[in-house]
C-alpha positions as CSV (number, residue, x, y, z in Angstrom):
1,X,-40.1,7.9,48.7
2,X,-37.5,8.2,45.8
3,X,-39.2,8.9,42.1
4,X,-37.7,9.1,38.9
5,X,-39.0,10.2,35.6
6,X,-41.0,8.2,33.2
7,X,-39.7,8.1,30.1
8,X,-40.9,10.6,27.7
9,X,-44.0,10.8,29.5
10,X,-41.8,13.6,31.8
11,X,-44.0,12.2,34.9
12,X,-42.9,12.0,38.3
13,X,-43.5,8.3,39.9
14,X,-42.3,6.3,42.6
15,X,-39.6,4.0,42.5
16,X,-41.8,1.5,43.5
17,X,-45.3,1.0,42.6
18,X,-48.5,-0.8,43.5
19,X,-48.9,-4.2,41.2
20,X,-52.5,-5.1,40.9
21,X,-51.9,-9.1,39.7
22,X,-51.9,-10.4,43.1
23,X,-54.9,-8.7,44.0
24,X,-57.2,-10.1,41.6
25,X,-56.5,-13.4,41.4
26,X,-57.4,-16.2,43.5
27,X,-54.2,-17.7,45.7
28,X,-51.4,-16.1,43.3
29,X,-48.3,-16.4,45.1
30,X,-50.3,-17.5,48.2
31,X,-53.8,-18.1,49.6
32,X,-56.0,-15.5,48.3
33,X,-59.5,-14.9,47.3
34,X,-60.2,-11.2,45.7
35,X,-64.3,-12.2,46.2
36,X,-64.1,-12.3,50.0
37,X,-64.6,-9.4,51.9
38,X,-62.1,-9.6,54.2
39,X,-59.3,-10.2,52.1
40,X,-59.9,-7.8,49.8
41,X,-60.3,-5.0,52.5
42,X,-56.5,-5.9,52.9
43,X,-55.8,-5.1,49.6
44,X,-57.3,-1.4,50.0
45,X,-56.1,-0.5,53.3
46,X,-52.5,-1.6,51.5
47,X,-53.0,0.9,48.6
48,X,-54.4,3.8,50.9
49,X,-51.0,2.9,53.3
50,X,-49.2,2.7,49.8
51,X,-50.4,6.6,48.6
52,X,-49.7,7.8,52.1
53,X,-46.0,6.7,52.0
54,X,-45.9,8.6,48.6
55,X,-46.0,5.6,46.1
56,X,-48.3,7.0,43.3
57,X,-47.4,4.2,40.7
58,X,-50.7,2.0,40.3
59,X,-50.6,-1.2,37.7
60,X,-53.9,-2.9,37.2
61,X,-55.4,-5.1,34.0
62,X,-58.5,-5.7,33.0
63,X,-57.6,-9.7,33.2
64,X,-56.2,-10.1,36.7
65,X,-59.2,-12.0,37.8
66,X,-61.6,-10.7,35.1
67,X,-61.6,-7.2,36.6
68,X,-61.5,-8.0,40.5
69,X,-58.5,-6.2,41.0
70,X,-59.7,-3.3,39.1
71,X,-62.6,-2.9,41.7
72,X,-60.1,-3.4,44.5
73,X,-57.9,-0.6,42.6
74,X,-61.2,1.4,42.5
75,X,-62.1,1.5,46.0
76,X,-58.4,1.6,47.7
77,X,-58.3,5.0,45.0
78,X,-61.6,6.3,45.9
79,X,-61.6,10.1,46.7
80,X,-58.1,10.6,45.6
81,X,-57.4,13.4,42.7
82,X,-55.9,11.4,39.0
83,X,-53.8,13.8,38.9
84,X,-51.9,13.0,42.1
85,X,-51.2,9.5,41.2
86,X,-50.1,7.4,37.9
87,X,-52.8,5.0,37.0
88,X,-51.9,2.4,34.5
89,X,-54.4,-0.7,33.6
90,X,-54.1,-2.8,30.4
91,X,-55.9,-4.4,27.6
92,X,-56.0,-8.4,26.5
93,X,-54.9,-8.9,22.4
94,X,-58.8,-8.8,21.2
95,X,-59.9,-7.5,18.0
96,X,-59.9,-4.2,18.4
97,X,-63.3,-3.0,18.9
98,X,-63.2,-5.3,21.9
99,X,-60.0,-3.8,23.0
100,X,-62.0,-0.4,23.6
101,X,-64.9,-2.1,25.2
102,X,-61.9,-3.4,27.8
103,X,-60.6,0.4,28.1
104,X,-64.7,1.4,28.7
105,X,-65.0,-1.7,31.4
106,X,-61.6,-1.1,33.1
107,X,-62.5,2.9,33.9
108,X,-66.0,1.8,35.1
109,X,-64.4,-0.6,37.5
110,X,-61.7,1.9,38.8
111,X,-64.4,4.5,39.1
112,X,-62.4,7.0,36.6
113,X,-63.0,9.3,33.8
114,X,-59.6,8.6,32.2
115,X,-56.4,6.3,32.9
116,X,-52.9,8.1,32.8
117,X,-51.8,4.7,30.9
118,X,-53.2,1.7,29.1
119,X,-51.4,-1.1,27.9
120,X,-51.1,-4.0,25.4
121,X,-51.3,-6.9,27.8
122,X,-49.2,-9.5,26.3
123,X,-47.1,-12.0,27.5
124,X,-44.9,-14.1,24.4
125,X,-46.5,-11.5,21.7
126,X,-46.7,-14.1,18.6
127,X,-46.6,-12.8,14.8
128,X,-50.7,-13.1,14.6
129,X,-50.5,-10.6,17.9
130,X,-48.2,-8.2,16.0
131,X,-50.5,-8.2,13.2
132,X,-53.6,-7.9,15.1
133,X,-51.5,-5.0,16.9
134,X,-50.3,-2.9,13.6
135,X,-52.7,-4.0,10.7
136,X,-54.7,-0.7,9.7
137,X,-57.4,-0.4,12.1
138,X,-55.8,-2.7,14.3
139,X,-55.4,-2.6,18.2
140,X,-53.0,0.1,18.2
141,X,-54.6,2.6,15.7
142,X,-57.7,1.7,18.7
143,X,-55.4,2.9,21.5
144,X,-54.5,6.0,19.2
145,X,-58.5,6.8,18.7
146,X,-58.9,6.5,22.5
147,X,-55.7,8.5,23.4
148,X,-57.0,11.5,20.6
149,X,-60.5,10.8,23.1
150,X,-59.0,11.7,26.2
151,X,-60.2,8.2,27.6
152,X,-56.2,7.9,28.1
153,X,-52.9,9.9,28.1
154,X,-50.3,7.7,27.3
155,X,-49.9,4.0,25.1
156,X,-47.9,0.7,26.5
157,X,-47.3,-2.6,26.2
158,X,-46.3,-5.3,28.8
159,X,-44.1,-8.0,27.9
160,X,-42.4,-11.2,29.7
161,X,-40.5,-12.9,26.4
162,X,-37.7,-11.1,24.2
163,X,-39.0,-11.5,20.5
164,X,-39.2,-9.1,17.4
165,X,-42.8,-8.5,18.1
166,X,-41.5,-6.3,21.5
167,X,-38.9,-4.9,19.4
168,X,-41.2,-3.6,16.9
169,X,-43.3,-2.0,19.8
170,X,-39.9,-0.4,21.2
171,X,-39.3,1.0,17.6
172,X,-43.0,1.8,16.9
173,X,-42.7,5.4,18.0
174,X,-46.1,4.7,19.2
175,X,-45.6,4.1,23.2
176,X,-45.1,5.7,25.8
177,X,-44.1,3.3,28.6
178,X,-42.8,-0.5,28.2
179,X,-43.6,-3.3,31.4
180,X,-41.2,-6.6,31.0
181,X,-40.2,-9.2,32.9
182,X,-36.7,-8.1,35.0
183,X,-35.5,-9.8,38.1
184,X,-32.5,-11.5,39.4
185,X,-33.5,-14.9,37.4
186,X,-34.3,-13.2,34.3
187,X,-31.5,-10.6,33.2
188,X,-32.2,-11.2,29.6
189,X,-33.2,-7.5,29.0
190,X,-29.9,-6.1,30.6
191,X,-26.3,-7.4,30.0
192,X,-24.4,-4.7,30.8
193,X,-21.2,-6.2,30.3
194,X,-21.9,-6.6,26.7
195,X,-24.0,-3.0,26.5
196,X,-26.9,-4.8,25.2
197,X,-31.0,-6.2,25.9
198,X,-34.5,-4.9,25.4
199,X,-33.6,-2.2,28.5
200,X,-31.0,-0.3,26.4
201,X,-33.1,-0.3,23.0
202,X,-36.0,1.3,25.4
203,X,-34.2,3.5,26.8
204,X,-32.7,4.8,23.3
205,X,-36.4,5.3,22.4
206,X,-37.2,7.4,25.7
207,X,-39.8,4.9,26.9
208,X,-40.6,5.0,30.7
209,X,-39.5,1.4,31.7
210,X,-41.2,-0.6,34.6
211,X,-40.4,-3.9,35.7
212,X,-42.5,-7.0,36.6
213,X,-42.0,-9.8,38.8
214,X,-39.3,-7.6,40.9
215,X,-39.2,-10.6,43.8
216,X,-39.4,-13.4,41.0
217,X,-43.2,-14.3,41.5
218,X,-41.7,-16.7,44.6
219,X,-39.5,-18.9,42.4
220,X,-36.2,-17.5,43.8
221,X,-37.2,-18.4,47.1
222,X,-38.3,-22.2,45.9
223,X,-35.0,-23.1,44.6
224,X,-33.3,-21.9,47.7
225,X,-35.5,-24.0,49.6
226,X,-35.3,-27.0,47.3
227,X,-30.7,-26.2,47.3
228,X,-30.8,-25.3,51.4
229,X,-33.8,-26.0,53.3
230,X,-32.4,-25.0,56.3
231,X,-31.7,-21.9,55.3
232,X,-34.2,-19.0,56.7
233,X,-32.9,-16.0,55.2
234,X,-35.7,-13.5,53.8
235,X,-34.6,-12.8,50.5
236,X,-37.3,-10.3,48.8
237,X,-35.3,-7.0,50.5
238,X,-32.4,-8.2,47.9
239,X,-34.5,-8.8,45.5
240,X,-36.0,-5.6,45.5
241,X,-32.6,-3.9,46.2
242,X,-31.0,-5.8,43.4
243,X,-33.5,-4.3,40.3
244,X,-33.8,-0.8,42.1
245,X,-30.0,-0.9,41.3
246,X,-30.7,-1.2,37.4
247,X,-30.4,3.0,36.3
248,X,-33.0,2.1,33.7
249,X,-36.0,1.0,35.2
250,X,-37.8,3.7,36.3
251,X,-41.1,1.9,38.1
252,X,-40.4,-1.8,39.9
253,X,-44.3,-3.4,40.6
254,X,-44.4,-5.4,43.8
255,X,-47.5,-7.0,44.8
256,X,-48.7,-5.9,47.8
257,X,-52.0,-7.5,49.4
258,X,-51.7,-5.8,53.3
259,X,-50.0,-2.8,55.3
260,X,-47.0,-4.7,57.0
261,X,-45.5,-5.6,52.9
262,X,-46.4,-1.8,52.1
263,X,-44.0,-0.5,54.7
264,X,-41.7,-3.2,54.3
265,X,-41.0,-2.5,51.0
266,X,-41.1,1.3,51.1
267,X,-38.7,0.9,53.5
268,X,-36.4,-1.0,51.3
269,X,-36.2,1.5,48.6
270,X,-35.5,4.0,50.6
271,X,-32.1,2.6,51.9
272,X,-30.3,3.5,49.2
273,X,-27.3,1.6,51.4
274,X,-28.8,-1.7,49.5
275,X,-28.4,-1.0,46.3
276,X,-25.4,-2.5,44.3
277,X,-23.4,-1.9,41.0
278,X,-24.8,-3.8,38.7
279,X,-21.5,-3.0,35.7
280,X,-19.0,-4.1,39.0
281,X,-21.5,-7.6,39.6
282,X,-20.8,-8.4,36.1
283,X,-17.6,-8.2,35.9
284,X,-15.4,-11.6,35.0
285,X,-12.3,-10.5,35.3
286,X,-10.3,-8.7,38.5
């Protein structure tokens, strides 16, 4: 396995790490049910496969299926130390006592005393979110309280639109590690032709930076079909290879719901011979 450093944080993670959306809800990105038994023992043997192979990068949220895949999280992790893995699970925009309720919910559900990282669970962060975030006694000044508690180590947010409210988060001095949306479709974050997007402001700030939706939540795939239905080509190694050549993200989330993705994917960021130059891709001139 091949880790980097987090941010500020100064941890040690994988590359790759174990996204919890596809285990908690019901047929996300194919047939799935996280309340039946059997397919939720797939889940768990894929995390225990996962931490064996050295991934110690876990993403969870208290909404992905209203806490199913924190249970899953919770039993694939059973027995193993905190401190030998990176466990990150985030909070809906609440008012802020129910934010901490969320945090209190979450570590009974992933059978833990603390998380190494909660986050802001936002998707297009409006301006009533960013006040609801900074307003004294607000959700982050809740985050802080819980942080100063020991109930967490380290403050996020997780974002899939570019606005100011993600801005002010990058600027906030408040954070510790920022989750966006980064694939081969969306490249708004990084233009690195022009020097510019959300990636390079975060990494000014000496956030840890972790991707979402590395394999494009299946939409890549669907437009290929609908373009070249003939066309059998698995394109999720590429994928993968093509954001683990980005130098600023330090964590790309996969969704991994049995053993056979686990290896095939671990596999994949270990051949470094996949990886690309992103400044050379860009290029529009020769």
């Amino acid at each position: 396995m091949i880790y980097s450093i987090l941010g500020k944080t100064g941890r040690k993670v994988s590359r790759i790490g174990f996204g919890g959306a596809t285990a908690g809800f019901k047929n996300y990105t194919g047939e799935f049910d996280p309340q039946k038994r059997e397919d939720r023992e797939g889940v768990i043997a894929a995390i225990q496969r996962a931490f064996e192979l050295g991934i110690n990068y876990f993403d969870t949220a208290a909404g992905y299926g209203d806490g199913s895949s924190e249970e899953i999280f919770g039993e694939g992790l059973s027995g193993i130390p905190t401190e030998d893995i990176f466990l990150a699970t985030k909070a809906g925009i609440a008012e802020p006592h129910r934010v901490r309720a969320s945090l209190e919910r979450s570590l009974k559900n992933l059978k833990r005393d603390y998380v190494d990282l909660i986050q802001i669970h936002g998707s297009c962060l409006s301006r009533e979110d960013g006040k609801k975030i900074f307003c004294p006694g607000g959700i982050l000044e809740e985050l802080i309280k819980a942080k100063e508690e020991g109930l967490v180590k380290y403050l996020g947010f997780s974002v899939e639109c570019q606005n100011e409210v993600m801005y002010e988060m990058i600027r906030c001095k408040e954070f510790d590690v920022m989750q966006i949306e980064y694939n081969f479709l969306f490249q708004h974050p990084y233009d690195p032709f022009f020097h510019s997007g959300s990636l390079y402001d975060a990494e000014e700030e000496a956030l840890g930076i972790v991707n979402m939706r590395t394999v494009t939540s299946g939409i890549f795939q669907k437009w290929m079909n609908m373009v070249n239905p003939k066309n059998e080509f698995d394109y999720n190694g590429a994928l993968v290879q093509f954001v683990l050549s980005n130098p600023l993200i330090d964590v790309s989330l996969l969704g991994m719901r049995d053993v056979d993705i686990v290896e095939k994917n671990v596999a994949t960021c270990d051949d470094l011979s996949g990886r690309i130059d992103l400044t050379k891709l860009h290029e529009r001139y020769i």
